[in-house]
ZAMARGU-4260 file (C-alpha; in steps of 0.2 Angstrom, whole numbers, plus 5000, padded with zeros to 4 digits):
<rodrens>
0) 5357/5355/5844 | 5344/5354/5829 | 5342/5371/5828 | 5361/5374/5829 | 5364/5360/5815
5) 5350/5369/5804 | 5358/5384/5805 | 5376/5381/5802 | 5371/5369/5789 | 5360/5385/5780
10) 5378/5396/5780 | 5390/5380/5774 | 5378/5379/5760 | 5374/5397/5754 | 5395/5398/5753
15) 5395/5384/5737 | 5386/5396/5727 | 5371/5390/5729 | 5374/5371/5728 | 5365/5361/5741
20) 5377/5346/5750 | 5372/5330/5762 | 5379/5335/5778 | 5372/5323/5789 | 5359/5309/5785
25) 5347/5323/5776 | 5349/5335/5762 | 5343/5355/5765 | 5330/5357/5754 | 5334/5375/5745
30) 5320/5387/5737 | 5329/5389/5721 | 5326/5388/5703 | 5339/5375/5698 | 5339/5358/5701
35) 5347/5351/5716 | 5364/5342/5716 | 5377/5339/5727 | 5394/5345/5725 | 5401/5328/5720
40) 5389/5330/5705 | 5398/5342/5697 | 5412/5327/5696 | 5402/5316/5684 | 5394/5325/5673
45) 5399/5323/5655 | 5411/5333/5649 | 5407/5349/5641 | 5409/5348/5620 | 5417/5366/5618
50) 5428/5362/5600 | 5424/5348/5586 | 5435/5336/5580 | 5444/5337/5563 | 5435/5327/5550
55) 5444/5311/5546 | 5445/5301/5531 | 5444/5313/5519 | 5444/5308/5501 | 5443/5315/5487
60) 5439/5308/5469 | 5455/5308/5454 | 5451/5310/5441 | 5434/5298/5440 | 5422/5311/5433
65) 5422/5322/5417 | 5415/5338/5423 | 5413/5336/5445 | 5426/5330/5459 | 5417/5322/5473
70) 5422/5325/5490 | 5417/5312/5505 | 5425/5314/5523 | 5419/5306/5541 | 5403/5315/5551
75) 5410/5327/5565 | 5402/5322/5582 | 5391/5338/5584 | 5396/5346/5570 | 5382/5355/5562
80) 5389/5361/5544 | 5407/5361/5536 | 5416/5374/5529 | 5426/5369/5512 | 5439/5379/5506
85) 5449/5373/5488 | 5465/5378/5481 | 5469/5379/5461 | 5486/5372/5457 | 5494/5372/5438
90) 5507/5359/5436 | 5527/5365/5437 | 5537/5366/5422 | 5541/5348/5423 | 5519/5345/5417
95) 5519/5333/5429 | 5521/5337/5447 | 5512/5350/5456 | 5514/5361/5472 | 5508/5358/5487
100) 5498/5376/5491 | 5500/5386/5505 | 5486/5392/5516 | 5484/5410/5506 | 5481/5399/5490
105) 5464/5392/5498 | 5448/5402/5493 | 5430/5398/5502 | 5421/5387/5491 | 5405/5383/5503
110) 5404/5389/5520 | 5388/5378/5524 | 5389/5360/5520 | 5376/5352/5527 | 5383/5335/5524
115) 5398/5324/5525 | 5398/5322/5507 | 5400/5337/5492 | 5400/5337/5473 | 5412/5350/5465
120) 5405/5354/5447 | 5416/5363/5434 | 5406/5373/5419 | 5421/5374/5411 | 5433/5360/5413
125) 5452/5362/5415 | 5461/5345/5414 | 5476/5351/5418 | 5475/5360/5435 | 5474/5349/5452
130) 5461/5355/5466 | 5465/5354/5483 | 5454/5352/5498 | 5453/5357/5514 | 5438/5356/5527
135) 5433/5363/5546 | 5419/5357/5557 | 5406/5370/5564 | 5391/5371/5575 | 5391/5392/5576
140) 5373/5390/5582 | 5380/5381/5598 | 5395/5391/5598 | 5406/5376/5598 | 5425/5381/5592
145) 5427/5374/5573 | 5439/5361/5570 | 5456/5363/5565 | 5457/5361/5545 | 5461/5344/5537
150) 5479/5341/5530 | 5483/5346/5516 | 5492/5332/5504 | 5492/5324/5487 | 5477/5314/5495
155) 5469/5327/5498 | 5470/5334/5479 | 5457/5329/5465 | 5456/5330/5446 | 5444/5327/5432
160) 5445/5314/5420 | 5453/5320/5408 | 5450/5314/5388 | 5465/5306/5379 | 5478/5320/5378
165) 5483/5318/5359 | 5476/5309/5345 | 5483/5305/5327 | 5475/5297/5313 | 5482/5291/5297
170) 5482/5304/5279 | 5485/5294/5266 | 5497/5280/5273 | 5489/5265/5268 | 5477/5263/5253
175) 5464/5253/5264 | 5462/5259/5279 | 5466/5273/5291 | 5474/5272/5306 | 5468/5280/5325
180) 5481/5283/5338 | 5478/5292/5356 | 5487/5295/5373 | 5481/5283/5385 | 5470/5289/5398
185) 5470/5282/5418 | 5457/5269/5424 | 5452/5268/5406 | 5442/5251/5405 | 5441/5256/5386
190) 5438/5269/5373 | 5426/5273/5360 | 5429/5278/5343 | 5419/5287/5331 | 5421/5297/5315
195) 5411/5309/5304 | 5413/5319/5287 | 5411/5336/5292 | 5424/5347/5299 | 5411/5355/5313
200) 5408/5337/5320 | 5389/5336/5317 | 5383/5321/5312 | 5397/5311/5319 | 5393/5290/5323
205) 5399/5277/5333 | 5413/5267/5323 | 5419/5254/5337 | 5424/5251/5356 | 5442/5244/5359
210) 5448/5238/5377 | 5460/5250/5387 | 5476/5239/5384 | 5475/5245/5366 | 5476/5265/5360
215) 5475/5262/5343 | 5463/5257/5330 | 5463/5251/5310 | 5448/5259/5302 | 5446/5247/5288
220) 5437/5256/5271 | 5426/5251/5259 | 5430/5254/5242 | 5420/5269/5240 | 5427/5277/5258
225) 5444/5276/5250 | 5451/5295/5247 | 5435/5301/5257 | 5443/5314/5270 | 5435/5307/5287
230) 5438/5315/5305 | 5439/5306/5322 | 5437/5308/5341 | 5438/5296/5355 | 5432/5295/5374
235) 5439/5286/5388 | 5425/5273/5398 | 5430/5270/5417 | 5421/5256/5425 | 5409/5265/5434
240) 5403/5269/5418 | 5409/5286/5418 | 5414/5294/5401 | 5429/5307/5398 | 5425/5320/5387
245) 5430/5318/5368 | 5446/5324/5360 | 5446/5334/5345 | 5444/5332/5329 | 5457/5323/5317
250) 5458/5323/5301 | 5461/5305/5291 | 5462/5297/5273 | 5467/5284/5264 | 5479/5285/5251
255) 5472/5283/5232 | 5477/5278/5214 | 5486/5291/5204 | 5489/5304/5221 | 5501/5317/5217
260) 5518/5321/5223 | 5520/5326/5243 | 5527/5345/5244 | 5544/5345/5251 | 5556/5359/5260
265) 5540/5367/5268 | 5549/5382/5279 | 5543/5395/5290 | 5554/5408/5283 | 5550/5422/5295
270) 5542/5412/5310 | 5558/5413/5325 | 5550/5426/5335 | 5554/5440/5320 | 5534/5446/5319
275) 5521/5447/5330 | 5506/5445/5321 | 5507/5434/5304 | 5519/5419/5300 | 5525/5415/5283
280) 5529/5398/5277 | 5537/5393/5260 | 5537/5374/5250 | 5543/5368/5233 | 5529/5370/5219
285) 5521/5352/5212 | 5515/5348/5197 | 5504/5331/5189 | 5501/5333/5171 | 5482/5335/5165
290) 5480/5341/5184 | 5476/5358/5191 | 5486/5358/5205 | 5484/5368/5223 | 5487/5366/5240
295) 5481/5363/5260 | 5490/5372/5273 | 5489/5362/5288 | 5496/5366/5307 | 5494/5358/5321
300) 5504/5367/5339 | 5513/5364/5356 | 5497/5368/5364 | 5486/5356/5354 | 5490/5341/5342
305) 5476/5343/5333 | 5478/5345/5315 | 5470/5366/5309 | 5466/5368/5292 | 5473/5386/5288
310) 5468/5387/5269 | 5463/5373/5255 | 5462/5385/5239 | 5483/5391/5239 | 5488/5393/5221
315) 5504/5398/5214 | 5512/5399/5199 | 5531/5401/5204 | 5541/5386/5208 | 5541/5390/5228
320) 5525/5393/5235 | 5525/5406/5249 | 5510/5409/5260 | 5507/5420/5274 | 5495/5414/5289
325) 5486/5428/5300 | 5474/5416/5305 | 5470/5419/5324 | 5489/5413/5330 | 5492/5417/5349
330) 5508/5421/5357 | 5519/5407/5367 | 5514/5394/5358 | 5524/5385/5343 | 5515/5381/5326
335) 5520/5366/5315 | 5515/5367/5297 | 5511/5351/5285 | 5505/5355/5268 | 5495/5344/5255
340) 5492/5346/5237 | 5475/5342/5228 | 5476/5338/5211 | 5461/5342/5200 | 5460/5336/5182
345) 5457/5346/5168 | 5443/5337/5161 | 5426/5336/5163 | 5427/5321/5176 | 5436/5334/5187
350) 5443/5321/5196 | 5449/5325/5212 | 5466/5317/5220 | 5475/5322/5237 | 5494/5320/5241
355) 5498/5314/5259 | 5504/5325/5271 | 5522/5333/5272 | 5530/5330/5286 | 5539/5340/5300
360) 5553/5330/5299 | 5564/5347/5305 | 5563/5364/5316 | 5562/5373/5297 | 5542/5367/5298
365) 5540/5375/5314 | 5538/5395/5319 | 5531/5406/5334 | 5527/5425/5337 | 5537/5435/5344
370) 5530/5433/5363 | 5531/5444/5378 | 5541/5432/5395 | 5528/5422/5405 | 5525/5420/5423
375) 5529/5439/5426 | 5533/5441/5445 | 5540/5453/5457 | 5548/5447/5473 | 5556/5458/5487
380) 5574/5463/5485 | 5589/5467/5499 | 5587/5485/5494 | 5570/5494/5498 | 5571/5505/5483
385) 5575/5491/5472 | 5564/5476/5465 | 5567/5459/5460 | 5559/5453/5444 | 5560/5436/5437
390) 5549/5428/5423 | 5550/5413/5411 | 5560/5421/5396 | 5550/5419/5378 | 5545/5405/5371
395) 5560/5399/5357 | 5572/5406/5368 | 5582/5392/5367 | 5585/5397/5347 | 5584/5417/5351
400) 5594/5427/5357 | 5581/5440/5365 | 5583/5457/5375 | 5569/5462/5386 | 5562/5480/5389
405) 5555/5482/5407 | 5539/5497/5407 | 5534/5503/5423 | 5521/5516/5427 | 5513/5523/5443
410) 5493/5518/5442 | 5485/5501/5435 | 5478/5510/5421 | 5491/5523/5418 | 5504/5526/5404
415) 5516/5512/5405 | 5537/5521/5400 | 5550/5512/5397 | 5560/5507/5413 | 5575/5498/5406
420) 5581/5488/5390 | 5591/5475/5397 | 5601/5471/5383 | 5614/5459/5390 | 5610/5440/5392
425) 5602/5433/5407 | 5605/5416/5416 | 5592/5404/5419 | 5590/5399/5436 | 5584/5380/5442
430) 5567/5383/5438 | 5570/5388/5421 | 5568/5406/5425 | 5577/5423/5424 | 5577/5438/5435
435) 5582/5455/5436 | 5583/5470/5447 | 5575/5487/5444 | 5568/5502/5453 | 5557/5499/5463
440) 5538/5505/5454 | 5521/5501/5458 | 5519/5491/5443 | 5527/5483/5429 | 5526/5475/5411
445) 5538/5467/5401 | 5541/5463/5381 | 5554/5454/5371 | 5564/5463/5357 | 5571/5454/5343
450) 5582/5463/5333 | 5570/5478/5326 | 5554/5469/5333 | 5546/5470/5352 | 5531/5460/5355
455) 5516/5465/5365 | 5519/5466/5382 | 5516/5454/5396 | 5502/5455/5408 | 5504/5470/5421
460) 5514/5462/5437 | 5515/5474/5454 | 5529/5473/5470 | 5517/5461/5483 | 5517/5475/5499
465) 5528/5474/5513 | 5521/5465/5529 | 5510/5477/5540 | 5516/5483/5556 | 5511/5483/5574
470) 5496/5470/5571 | 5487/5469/5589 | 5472/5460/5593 | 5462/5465/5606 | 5462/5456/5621
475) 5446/5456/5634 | 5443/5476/5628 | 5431/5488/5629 | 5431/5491/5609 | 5426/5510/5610
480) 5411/5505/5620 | 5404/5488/5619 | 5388/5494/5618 | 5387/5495/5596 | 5393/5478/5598
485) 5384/5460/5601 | 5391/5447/5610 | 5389/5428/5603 | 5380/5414/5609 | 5394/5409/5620
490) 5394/5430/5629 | 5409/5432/5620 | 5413/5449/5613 | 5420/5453/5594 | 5439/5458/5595
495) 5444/5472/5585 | 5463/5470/5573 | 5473/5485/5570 | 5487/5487/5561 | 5500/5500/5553
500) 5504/5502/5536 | 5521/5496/5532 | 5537/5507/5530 | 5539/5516/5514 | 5523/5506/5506
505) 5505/5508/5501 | 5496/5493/5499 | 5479/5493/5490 | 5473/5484/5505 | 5473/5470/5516
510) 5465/5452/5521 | 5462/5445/5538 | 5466/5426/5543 | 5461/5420/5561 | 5469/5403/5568
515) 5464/5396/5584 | 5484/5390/5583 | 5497/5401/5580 | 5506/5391/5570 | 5492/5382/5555
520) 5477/5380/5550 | 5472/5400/5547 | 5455/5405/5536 | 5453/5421/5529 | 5439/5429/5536
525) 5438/5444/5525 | 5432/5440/5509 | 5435/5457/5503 | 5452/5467/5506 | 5451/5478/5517
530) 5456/5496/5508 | 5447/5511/5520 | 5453/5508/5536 | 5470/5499/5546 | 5456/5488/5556
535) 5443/5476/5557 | 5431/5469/5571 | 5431/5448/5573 | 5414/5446/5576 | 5419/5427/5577
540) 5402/5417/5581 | 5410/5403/5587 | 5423/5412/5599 | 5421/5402/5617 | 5427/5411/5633
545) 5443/5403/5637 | 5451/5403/5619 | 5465/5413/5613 | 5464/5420/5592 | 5480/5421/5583
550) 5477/5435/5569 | 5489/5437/5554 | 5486/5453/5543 | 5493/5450/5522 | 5496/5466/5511
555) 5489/5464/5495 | 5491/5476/5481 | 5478/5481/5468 | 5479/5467/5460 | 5473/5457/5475
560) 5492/5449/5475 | 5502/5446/5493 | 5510/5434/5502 | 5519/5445/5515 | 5511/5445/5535
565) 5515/5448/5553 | 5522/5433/5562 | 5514/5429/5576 | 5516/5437/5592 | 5509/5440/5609
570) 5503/5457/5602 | 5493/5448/5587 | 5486/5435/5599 | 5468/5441/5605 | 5453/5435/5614
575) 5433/5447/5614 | 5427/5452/5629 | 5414/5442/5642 | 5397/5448/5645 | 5396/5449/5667
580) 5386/5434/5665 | 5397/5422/5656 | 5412/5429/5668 | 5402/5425/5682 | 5404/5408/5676
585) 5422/5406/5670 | 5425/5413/5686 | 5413/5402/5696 | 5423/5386/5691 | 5438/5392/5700
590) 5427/5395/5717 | 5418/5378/5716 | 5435/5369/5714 | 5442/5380/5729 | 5428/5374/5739
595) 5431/5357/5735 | 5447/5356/5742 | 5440/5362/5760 | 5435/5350/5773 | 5429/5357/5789
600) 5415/5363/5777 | 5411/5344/5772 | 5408/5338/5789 | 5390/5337/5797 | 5385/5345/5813
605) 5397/5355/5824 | 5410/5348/5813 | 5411/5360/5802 | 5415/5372/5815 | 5433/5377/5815
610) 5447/5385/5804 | 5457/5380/5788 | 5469/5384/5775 | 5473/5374/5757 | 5481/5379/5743
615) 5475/5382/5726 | 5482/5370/5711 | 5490/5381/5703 | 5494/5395/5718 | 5489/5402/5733
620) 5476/5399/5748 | 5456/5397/5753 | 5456/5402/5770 | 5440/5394/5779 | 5434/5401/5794
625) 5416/5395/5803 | 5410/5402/5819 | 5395/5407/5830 | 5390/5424/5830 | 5375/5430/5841
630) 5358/5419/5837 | 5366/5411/5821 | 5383/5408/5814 | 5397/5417/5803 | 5405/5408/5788
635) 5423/5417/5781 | 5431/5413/5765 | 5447/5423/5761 | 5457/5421/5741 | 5474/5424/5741
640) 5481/5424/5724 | 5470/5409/5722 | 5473/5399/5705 | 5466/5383/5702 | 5469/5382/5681
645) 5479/5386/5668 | 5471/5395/5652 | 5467/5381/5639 | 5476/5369/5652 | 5494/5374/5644
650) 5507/5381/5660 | 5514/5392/5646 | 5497/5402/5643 | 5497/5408/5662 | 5483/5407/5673
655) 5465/5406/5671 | 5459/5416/5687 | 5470/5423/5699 | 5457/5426/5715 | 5462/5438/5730
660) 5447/5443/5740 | 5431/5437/5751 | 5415/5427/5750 | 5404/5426/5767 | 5389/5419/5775
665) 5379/5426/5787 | 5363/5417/5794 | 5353/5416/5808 | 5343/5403/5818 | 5330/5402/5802
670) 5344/5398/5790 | 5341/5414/5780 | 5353/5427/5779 | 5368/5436/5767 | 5382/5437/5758
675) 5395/5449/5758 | 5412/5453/5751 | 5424/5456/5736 | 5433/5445/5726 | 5445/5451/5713
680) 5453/5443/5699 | 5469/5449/5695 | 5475/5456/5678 | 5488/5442/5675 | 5474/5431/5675
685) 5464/5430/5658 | 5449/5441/5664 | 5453/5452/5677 | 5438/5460/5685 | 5427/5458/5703
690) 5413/5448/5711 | 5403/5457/5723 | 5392/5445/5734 | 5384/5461/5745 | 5366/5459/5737
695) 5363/5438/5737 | 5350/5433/5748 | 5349/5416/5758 | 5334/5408/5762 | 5330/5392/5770
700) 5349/5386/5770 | 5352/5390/5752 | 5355/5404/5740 | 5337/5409/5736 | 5337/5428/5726
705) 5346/5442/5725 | 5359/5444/5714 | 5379/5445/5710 | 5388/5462/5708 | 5399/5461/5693
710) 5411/5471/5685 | 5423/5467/5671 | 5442/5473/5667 | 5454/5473/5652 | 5472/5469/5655
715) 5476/5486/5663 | 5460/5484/5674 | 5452/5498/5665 | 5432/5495/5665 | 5426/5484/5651
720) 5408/5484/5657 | 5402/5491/5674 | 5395/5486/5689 | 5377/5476/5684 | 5367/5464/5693
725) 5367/5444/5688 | 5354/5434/5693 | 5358/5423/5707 | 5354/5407/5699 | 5370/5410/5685
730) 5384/5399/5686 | 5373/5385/5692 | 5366/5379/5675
</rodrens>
């Protein structure tokens, strides 16, 4: 009866793969090279870590520093590094809200933090733009899947403190002082003032400090600073301590005994969008007698309140003074002019007096260039030889009527014709813009006519490319061979994307985003377009076996623009190969919980003998039959579309491992012995392929060499990787 109980107890066990199990009092010792556990074991282990967590607590600083944003978020257990990607939004038309971006407007700013904490540092500050962030756990050396993004919200946004916005000072108001005003600046504690004599700013010192519920100052002057020209900036302090940057330069005087008149009617005379280089402005002549009189042309614009000296030395004998500015002006912005005079007496004292400045009391002090439209896009149209295009029509169109002439040419770099002079008016739409439909081109510029005069033409704007077509992942393929390919850490191979170009368009190329959802949370894992080929190989680091890849495919053109993707599809969803040795354990975890579900094999002694069927979790049976046969004993295991899980646990993936096949014992009176027999996984299951069991050895009760027989399938069960030998001792780990 001993020998009997050794010897079925040496075929129950070799059938768990090589696990050892307490079947009476005493556990068989096995010769193997793993540790020794009893199935229940497998039961309390801790549970795997296969993906991280997405990091929590993200914040982001607003606006607390002058030239960085600081960025702090909550470790990720197990996390070894964080990807941060950023998104660069401009404020909407209002100036004060701002978009929330979509996931093509993110850009990779670091793909290895090493800590939960970074510091985003601007070389060239732009106040006016928000910066959003979003951030992914990873461990690629441990394979584990990276974590979903965080959300993307205003709280997720940061900005740089900012200097005050505008600043004004006094020129020639008062006699005794001179007055400093500025926009107030957020979590201002308060602001420091200071002021120098020199245009360029050099040499400028502190004046005073005032608290943040005050943005103005009264720079009270001795007698000798009276009519002394003096210019002013000011900084905002936080309570950290933090300083915002300084604001221009502003001019400032005080008023003076014996100043001459302030010119009046000061007119641009050609400055409504009728040239597109020079503005011309006009003011009555003033006269002092004893006093040589000339004047300072001031301007200050809608980009910038600063006050810009154009010329001090304008002279003019005619009683309207007409000067013509050429000095550096930019389209699309609007110039407001103020004019001094400076009176200089004809004696040897040459006593020197100053005016205040006119004021732009009207629109008659206020001119532009004739400008080409801004924000210049093209959007598709219901008609695929057609084109929408829309854009922000001239600045001062609100006074002018202007026409547009629309220039297309076939190349970036090509001759750009004339398309079409629309000369009929066009109506705004909500966002202030206006559109039009054209041929459709490969790109396009626009300028404005006024009357006789076109200005330059707006930067060159192309159609974004159609979606691509037929955008299929690869799922569990052979890629041409897998043998040019490496498999991770995780025996997972790369999958390869391919796509068509779409209908009736060429892109320039295309970008590739991977989600491990279908629906959010895609990176671009291309940081080049793609522009020689329809495909590209994932050789994702982090894929695990078990995970499905949603791909999406954008069309850009030359100008790296595009917005237009494949939706998401069965096609598009893809998953990389396994190596035999990483099947051998996906599939293993179906066996053992098969196995679990058996009795007879549980019981000690002669009660194990016997015959029984159960079913899997999912679907089918395990049938279990144990017998003796000659001078030992014979174990059979029969899979019949056996399924025990669903692929990442969801129903509505389909099931993990469909099994139909065999996996028997047989030993004899010295508990050594074989396996034999076949098991399959069918190619509705996630990895089809088979098991062969023909060359594992038992000794002394247990698995103890040998090796599996593995062979792996794609989805139409052609071969992915042939019949190779895994050690015996896989699947235990």
């Amino acid at each position: 009866m001993k020998k009997f109980n050794c010897i079925l107890t040496a075929l129950l066990a070799s059938v768990l793969c090589c696990a050892c199990y307490t079947w009476y009092d005493e556990k068989i010792p096995m010769d193997t090279k793993t540790p020794k556990i009893n199935l229940s074991d497998l039961f309390y282990k801790e549970k795997e870590i296969t993906s991280l967590e997405t990091p929590k607590q993200l914040i982001v600083s607003q606006g607390m520093y002058g030239n960085s944003i600081k960025l702090r978020w909550d470790e990720v257990p197990y996390a070894a590094s964080y990807r941060l990607e950023r998104a660069i939004m401009e404020p909407e038309a209002d100036g004060v809200t701002y978009k929330i971006p979509e996931e093509g407007d993110f850009e990779v700013l670091n793909k290895y933090v090493w800590a939960n904490t970074y510091t985003d540092f601007f070389i060239n500050p732009d106040y006016q733009k928000h910066y959003y962030y979003r951030i992914s756990a990873e461990n690629v050396q441990k394979g584990l899947d990276s974590s979903e993004y965080t959300a993307v919200s205003n709280d997720s946004s940061g900005w740089l403190l900012s200097p005050p916005k505008s600043i004004d000072t006094g020129k020639g108001e008062s006699p005794d002082h001179i007055r400093v005003e500025w926009s107030p600046v957020p979590n201002a504690v308060s602001y420091m003032i200071y002021r120098g004599e020199k245009p360029d700013g050099i040499g400028m010192e502190f004046l005073d400090s005032v608290k943040s519920n005050r943005t103005s100052y009264n720079n009270t002057l001795m007698d000798y600073e009276k009519g002394v020209e003096f210019y002013y900036k000011v900084c905002a302090v936080l309570s950290n301590g933090e300083q915002s940057a300084f604001t221009g330069l502003s001019l400032g005087f005080s008023s003076k005994e014996g100043e001459p008149e302030i010119p009046q009617n000061i007119k641009v005379v050609n400055g409504k969008g009728e040239s597109r280089a020079s503005l011309t402005i006009s003011w009555d002549a003033v006269s002092k007698d004893g006093y040589n009189i000339k004047y300072a042309l001031y301007r200050t614009s809608s980009a910038d309140s600063l006050f810009v000296l154009v010329n001090n030395g304008i002279t003019s004998s005619a009683s309207t003074v007409v000067f013509e500015d050429k000095s550096t002006l930019k389209p699309g912005i609007k110039y407001y002019y103020y004019v001094q005079t400076i009176a200089e007496k004809n004696d040897e004292t040459k006593e020197i007096v100053k005016s205040q400045f006119s004021k732009a009391e009207s629109e008659d002090c206020c001119g532009w260039l004739l400008s080409p439209p801004n924000n210049c896009e093209v959007t598709d149209s219901d008609d695929n030889t057609k084109a929408l295009l829309s854009w922000t029509p001239s600045i001062g169109s609100d006074v002018v009527n202007y026409q547009y002439k629309v220039y297309s040419s076939d190349t970036l770099d090509g001759d750009y014709t004339e398309l079409v002079f629309i000369q009929e008016t066009l109506t705004e739409g909500a966002d202030g813009n206006v559109s039009y439909k054209v041929d459709r081109r490969p790109y396009y510029t626009i300028s404005a006519v006024n009357g006789s005069v076109e200005s330059i033409q707006s930067s060159v704007v192309a159609p974004c490319p159609k979606a691509p077509e037929n955008v299929t992942a690869s799922k569990t393929s052979a890629l041409d061979g897998l043998d040019k390919y490496e498999p991770n850490t995780n025996g997972v191979y790369p999958v390869k994307i391919t796509w068509k170009a779409p209908a009736g368009d060429n892109p320039y190329g295309y970008f590739v985003y991977r989600s491990a959802k279908p629906d959010s949370s895609y990176r671009k894992i291309t940081d080049e377009p793609i522009t020689d080929t329809l495909e590209y190989i994932d050789n994702n680091e982090t894929a695990r076996a078990g995970s499905y890849y949603y791909y999406k495919v954008v069309s850009v053109n030359m100008l790296r623009q595009g917005k237009n993707s494949n939706e998401s599809t069965e096609d598009s969803k893809g998953y990389g190969a396994l190596t035999r040795e990483q099947w051998f354990r996906e599939y293993n975890k179906t066996v053992k919980k098969s196995q679990d579900r058996l009795t007879l094999m549980h019981k000690s002694g002669t009660g194990a003998l016997g015959s029984e069927s159960v079913n899997g979790g999912i679907s089918g049976t395990l049938a279990y039959k144990a017998e003796m046969a000659g001078l030992g004993a014979r174990i059979t295991m029969h899979y019949t579309d056996y399924a025990e899980f669903y692929i990442g646990g969801d129903e509505a993936n389909g099931v993990y491992f469909l099994l139909t096949g065999d996996t028997n014992t047989t030993a004899n009176m010295s508990a050594n012995g074989n396996m034999d027999g076949t098991n399959r996984a069918h190619k509705s299951g996630m990895y089809p392929g088979y098991a062969k069991y023909d060359g594992l050895e038992i000794k002394g009760g247990g698995a103890g060499g040998g090796y599996y027989i593995v062979c792996t399938m794609d989805k139409n069960e052609n071969t992915v990787l042939a019949e190779g030998n895994v050690d015996w001792v896989i699947g235990e780990e």
